[in-house]
KEKE-3310 file (N, C-alpha, C; in steps of 0.2 Angstrom, whole numbers, plus 5000, padded with zeros to 4 digits):
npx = (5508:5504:5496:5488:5481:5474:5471:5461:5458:5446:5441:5427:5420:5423:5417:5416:5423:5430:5430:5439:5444:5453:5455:5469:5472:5485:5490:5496:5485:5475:5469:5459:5449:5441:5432:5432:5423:5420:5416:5417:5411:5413:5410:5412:5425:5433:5428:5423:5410:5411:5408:5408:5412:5415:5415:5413:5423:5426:5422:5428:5427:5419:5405:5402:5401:5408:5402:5409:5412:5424:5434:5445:5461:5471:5485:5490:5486:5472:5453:5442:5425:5417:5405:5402:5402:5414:5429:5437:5446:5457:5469:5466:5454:5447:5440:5431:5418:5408:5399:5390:5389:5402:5407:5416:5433:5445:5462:5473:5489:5501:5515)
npy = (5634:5643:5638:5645:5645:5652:5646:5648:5643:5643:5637:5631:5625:5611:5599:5608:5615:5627:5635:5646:5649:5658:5655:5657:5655:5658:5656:5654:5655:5660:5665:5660:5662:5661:5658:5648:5639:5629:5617:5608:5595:5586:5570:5558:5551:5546:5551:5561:5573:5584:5598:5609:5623:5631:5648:5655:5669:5676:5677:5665:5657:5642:5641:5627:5612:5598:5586:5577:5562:5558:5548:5543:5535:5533:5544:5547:5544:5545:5540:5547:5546:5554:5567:5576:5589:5597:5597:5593:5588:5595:5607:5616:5610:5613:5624:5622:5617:5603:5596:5583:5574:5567:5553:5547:5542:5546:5543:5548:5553:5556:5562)
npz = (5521:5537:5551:5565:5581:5595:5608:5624:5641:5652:5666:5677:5685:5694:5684:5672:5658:5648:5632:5623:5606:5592:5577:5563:5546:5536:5521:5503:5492:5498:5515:5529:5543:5561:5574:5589:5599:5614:5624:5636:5647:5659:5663:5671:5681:5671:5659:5646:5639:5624:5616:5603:5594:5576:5573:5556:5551:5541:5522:5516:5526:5535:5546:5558:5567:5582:5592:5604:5612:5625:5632:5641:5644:5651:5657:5645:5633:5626:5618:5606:5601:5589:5580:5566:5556:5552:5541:5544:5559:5565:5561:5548:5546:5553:5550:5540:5533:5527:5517:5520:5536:5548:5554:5567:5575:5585:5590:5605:5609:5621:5624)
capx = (5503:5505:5490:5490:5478:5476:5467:5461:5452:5443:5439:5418:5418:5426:5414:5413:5429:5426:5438:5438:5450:5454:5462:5469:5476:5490:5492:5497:5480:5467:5466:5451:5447:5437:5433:5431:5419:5420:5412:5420:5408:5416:5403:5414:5432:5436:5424:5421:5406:5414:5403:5414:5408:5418:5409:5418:5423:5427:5418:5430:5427:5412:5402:5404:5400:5407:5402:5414:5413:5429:5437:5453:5462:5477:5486:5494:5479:5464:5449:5438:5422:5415:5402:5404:5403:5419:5429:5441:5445:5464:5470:5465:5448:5440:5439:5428:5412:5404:5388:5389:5391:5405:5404:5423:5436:5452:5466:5479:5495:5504:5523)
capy = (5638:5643:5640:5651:5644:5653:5643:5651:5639:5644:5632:5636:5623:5604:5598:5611:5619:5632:5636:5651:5649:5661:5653:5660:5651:5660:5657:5661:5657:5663:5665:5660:5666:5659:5658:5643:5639:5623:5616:5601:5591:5578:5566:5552:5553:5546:5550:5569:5575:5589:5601:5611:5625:5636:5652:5658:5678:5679:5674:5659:5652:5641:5639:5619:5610:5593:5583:5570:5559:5558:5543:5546:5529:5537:5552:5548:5540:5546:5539:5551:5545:5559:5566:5582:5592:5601:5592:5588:5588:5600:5616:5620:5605:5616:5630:5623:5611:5600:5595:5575:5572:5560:5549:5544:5538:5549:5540:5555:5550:5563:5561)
capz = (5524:5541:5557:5572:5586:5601:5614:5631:5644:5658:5673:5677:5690:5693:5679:5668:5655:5641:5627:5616:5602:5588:5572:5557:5542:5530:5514:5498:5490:5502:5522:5531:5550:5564:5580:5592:5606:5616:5632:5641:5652:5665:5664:5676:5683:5665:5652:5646:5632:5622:5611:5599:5586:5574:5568:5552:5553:5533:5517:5514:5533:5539:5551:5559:5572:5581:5595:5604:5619:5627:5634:5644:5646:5658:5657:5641:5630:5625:5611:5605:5596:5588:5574:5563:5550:5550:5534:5548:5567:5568:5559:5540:5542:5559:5546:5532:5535:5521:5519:5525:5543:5550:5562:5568:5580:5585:5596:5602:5611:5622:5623)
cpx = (5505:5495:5492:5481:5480:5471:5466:5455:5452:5439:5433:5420:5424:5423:5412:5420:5425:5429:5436:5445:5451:5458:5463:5474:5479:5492:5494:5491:5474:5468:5459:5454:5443:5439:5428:5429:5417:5418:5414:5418:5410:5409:5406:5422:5438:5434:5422:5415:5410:5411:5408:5409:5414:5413:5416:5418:5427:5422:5418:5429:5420:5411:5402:5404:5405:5408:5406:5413:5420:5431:5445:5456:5466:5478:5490:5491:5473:5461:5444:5433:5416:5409:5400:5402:5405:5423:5433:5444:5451:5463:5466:5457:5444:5439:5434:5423:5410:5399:5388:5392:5395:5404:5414:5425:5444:5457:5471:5483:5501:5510:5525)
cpy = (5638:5643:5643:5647:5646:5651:5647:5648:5644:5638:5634:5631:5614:5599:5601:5616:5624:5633:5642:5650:5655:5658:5655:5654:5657:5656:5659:5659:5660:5663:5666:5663:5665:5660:5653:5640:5632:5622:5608:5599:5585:5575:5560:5554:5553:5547:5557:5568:5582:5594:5610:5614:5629:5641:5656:5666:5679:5675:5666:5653:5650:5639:5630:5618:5599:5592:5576:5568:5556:5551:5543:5538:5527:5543:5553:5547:5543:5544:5544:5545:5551:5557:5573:5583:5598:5594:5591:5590:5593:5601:5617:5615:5609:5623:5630:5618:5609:5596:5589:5576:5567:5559:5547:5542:5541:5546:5546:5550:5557:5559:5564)
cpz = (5532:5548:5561:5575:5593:5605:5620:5635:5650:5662:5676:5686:5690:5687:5674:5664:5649:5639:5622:5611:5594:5584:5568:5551:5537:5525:5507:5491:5493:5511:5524:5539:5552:5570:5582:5596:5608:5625:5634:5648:5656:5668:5670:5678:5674:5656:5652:5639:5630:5614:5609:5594:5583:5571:5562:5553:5545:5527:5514:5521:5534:5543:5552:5565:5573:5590:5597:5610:5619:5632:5636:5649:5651:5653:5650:5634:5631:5619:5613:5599:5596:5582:5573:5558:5547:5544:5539:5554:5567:5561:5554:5541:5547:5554:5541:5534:5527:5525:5519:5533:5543:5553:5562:5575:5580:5592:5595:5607:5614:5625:5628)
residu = (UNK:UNK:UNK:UNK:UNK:UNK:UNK:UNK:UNK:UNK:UNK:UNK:UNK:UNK:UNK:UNK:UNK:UNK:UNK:UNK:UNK:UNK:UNK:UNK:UNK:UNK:UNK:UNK:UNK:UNK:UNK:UNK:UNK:UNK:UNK:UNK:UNK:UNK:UNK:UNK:UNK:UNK:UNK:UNK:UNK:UNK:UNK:UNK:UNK:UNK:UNK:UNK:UNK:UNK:UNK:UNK:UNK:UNK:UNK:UNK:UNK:UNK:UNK:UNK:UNK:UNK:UNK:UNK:UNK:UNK:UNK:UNK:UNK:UNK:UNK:UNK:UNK:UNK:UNK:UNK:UNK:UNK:UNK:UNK:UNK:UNK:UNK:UNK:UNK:UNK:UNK:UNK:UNK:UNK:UNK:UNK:UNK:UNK:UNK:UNK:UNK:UNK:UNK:UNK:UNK:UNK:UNK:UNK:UNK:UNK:UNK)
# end
């Protein structure tokens, strides 16, 4: 399968980001299709809250929400603790929600 995410942030203020995303999934059993609205609140110099929804735009896509407080350890580290009810946090899992909530813990590592 192929994903396509196209991000576009806008900067409101020094506390305040907004993302609209467009994603689509190709495949060669089904394409889904959503679109992705997120708000990034700079709660301290190194701590963000981060409120993230997708609304599905086809039959097979759903609606999904997830909440994540941001923890930025330098410029190259971040832990994310989150909780959702997308089936999971990158491409093909922000397109589909199930019906338990998770609670989690995402470490990213940028290169």
């Amino acid at each position: 399968y192929s994903f396509l995410d196209l991000t576009s942030t806008f900067r409101i203020n020094d506390r305040l980001t907004f993302n609209i995303s467009p994603k689509y999934l190709f495949s060669g059993v089904d394409n889904l299709a959503a679109v992705g609205f997120s708000k990034f609140i700079n709660l301290s110099e190194n701590k963000l809250f981060i409120a993230e929804t997708n609304i599905g735009l086809d039959e097979n896509s759903e609606n999904n929400f997830t909440f994540s407080l941001r923890h930025l350890q330098n410029k190259d580290r971040t832990i994310d603790f989150y909780i959702s009810n997308a089936v999971g946090t990158e491409d093909l899992g922000q397109l589909l929600r199930t019906d338990n909530y998770k609670f989690g813990l995402k470490m990213s590592f940028i290169f």
